[in-house]
One Martini backbone bead per residue (centre of mass of N, CA, C, O) as a GRO file, in nm:
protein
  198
    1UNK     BB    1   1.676   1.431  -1.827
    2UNK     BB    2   1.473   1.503  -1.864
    3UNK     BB    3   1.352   1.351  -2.139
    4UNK     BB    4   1.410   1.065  -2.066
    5UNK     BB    5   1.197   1.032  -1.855
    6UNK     BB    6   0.956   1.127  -2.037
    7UNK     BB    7   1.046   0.868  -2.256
    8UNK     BB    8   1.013   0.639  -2.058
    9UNK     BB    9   0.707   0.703  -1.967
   10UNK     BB   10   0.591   0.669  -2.227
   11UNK     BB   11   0.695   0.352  -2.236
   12UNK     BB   12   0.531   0.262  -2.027
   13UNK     BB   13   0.221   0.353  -2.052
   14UNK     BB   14   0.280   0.124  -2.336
   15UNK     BB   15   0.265  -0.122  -2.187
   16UNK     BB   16   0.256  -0.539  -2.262
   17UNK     BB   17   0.355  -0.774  -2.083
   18UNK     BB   18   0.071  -0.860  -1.914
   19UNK     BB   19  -0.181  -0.875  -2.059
   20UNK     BB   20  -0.277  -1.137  -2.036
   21UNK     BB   21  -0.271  -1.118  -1.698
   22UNK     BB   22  -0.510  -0.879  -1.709
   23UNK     BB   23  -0.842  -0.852  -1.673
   24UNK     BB   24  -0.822  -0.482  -1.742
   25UNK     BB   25  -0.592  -0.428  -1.847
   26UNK     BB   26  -0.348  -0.199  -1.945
   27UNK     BB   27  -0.238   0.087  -1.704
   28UNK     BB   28  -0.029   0.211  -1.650
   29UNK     BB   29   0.057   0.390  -1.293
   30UNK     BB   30   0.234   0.691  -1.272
   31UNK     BB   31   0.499   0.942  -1.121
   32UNK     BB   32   0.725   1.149  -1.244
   33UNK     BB   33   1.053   1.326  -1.225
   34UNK     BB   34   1.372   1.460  -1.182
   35UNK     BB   35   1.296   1.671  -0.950
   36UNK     BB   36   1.186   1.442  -0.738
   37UNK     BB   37   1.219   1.440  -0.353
   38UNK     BB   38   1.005   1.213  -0.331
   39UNK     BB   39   0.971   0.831  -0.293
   40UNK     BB   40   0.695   0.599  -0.414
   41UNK     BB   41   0.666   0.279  -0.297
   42UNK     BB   42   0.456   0.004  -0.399
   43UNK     BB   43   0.243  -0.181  -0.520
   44UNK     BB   44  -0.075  -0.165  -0.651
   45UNK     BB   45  -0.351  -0.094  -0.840
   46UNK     BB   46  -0.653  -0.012  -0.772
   47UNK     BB   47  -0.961  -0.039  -0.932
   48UNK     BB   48  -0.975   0.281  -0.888
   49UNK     BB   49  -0.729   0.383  -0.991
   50UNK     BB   50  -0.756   0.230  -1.298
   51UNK     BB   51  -1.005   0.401  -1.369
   52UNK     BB   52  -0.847   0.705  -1.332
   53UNK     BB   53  -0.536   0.708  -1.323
   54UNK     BB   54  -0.464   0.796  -0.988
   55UNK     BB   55  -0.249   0.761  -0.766
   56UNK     BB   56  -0.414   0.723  -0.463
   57UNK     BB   57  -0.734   0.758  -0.582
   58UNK     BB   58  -0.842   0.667  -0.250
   59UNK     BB   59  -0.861   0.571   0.084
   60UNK     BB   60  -0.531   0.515   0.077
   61UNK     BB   61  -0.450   0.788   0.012
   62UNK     BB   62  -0.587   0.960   0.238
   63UNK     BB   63  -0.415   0.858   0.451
   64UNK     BB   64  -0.151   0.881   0.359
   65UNK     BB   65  -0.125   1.159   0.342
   66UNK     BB   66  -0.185   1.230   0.660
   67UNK     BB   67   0.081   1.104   0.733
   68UNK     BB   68   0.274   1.301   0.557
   69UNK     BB   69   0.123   1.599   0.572
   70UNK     BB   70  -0.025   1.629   0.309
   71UNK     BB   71  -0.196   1.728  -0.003
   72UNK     BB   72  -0.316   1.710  -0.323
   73UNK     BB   73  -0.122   1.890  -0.461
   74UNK     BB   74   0.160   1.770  -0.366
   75UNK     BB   75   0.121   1.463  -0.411
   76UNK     BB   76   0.087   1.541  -0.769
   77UNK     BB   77   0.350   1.675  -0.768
   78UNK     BB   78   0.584   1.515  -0.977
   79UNK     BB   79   0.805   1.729  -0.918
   80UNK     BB   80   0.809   1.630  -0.594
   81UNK     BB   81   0.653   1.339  -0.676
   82UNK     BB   82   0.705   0.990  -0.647
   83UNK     BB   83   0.534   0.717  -0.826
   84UNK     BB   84   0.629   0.382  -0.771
   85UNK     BB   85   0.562   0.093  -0.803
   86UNK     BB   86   0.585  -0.231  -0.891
   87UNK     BB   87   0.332  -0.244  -0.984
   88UNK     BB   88   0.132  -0.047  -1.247
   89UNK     BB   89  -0.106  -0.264  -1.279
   90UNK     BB   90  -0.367  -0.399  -1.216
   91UNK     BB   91  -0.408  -0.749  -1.118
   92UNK     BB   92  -0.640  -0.830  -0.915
   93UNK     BB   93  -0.871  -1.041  -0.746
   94UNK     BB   94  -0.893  -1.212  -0.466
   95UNK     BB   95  -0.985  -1.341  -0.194
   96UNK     BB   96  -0.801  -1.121   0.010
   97UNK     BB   97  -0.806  -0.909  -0.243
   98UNK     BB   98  -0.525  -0.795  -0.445
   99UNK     BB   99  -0.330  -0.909  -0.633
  100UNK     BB  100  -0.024  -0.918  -0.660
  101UNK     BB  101   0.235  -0.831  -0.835
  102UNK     BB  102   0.369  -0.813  -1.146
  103UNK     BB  103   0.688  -0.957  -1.189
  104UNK     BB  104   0.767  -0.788  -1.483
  105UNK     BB  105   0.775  -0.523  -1.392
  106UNK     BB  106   1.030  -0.410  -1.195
  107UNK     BB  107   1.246  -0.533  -1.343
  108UNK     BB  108   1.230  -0.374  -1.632
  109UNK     BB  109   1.201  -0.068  -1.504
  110UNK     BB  110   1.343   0.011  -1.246
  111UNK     BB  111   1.632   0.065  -1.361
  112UNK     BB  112   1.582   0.270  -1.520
  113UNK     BB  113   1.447   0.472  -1.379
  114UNK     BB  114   1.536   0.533  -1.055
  115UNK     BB  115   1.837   0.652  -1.161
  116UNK     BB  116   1.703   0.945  -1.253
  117UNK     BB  117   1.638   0.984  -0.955
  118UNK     BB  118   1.846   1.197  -0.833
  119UNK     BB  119   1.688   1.417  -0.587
  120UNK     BB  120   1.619   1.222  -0.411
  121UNK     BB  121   1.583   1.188  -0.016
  122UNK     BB  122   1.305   0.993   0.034
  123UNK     BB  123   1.242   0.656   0.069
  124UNK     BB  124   0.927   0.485   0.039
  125UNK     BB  125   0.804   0.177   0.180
  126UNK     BB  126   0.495   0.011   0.074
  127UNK     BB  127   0.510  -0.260   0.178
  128UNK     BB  128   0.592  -0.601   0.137
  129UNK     BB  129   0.703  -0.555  -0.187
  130UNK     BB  130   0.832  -0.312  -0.154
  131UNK     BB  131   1.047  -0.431   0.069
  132UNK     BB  132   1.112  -0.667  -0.117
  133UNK     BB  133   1.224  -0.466  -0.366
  134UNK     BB  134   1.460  -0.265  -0.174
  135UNK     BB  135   1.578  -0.466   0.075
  136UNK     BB  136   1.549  -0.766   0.057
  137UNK     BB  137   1.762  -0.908   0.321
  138UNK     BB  138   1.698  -0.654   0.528
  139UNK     BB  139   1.453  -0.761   0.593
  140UNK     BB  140   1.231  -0.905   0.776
  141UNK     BB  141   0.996  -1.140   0.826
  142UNK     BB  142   0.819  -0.904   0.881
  143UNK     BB  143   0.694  -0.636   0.875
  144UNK     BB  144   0.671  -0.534   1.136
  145UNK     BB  145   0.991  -0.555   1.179
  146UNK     BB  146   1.050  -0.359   0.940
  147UNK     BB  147   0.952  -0.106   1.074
  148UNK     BB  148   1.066  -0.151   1.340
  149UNK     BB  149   1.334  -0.102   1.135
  150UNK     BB  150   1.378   0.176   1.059
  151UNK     BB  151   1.643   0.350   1.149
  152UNK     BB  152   1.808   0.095   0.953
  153UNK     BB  153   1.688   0.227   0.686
  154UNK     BB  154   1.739   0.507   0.709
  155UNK     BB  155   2.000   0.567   0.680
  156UNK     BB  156   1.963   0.466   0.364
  157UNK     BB  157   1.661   0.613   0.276
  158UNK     BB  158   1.450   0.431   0.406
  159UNK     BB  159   1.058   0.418   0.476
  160UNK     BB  160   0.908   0.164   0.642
  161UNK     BB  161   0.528   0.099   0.549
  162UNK     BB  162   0.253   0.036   0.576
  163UNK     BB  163  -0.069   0.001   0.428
  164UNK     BB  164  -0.326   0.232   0.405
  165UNK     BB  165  -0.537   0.036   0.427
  166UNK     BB  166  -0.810  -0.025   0.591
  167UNK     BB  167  -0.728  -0.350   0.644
  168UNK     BB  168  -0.488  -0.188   0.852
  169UNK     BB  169  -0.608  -0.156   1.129
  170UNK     BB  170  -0.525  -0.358   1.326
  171UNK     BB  171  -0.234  -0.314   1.324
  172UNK     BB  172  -0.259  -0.027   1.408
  173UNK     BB  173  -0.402  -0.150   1.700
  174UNK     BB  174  -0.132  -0.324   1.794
  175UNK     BB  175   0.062  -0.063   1.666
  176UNK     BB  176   0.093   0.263   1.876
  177UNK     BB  177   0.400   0.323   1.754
  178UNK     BB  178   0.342   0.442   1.492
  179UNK     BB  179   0.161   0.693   1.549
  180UNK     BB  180   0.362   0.805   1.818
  181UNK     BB  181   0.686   0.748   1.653
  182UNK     BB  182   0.671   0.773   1.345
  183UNK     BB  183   0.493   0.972   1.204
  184UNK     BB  184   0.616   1.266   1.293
  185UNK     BB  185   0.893   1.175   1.144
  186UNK     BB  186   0.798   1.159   0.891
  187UNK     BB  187   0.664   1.423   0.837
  188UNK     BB  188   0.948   1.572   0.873
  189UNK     BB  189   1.119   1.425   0.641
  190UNK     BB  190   0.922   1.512   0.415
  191UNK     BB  191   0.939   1.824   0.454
  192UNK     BB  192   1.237   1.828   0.421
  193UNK     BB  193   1.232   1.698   0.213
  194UNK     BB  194   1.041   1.935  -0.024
  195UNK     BB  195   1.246   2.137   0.068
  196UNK     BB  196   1.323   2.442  -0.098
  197UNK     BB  197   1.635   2.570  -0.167
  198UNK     BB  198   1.700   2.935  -0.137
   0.00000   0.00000   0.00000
């Protein structure tokens, strides 16, 4: 199993499949392993992070790690945490933020590798693209809506999140249950998934 994983990864990012549509070019940037025992779907790397290739290695990164309460070694370590957005490569920048994912980009790749990640205990869908590829017909009108049902994805083993981006200060600030009431829970089920039973 790592040797198929460690080989589709390499395939992935030697991806070109919509290089005429990235800006600047193709990068896929992600993280995975066999062993990897919690599952970050996002939408798609900002313009830091394709200059890095490090995922969420940014302000949202930051932001996100506080939420998750775990430090940066361990969010980096792909043996415990994968890291697989919708679109692998930025997309670009439009008139409010950063183009949506790549459309080409998960039909591809995630059947593919999701399967691998066997071990996973808990996937988090950050943000409306993320819901929007993990739950399909079951995600709400609105973000908010999908976040406030979070109780009935987590059953399913989703625990679906706004995107920690700075632009989403308001909606934190509109919305005062989601660090009061979903956060705790969320670092406790993170602590959970990533703790290897001895």
């Amino acid at each position: 199993m790592p040797h198929r994983i460690d080989k589709l990864l390499a395939e992935i990012r030697a991806c070109r499949i919509c290089a005429a549509h990235l800006p600047l070019g193709p990068r896929p940037v992600l993280q995975a392993s066999a062993t990897s025992r919690l599952l970050i779907v996002s939408q798609a790397p900002g313009r830091k992070v394709h200059d890095t290739g490090i995922p969420f290695n940014d302000v949202s990164g930051e932001r996100l790690r506080e939420w998750l309460g775990i430090d940066r070694d361990t969010f980096y370590d792909a043996s415990r945490i994968a890291i697989v957005p919708m679109g692998f490569c930025f997309p670009g920048t439009g008139k409010s933020g950063d183009l949506p994912p790549r459309p080409e980009c998960a039909p591809t790749w995630h059947p593919r590798l999701l399967p691998l990640l066997t071990q996973v205990r808990l996937t988090l869908a950050i943000g409306q693209y993320a819901q929007a590829g993990l739950l399909g017909e079951r995600r709400g009108r609105t973000l908010t809506d999908t976040v406030l049902a979070w109780r009935e994805h987590l059953a399913r083993g989703v625990l679906p999140l706004p995107h920690p981006s700075p632009r989403n200060r308001l909606w934190l600030v509109r919305n005062p249950w989601f660090e009061a009431e979903l956060l705790p829970l969320l670092r406790e089920r993170v602590a959970a998934a990533l703790l290897v039973a001895t």
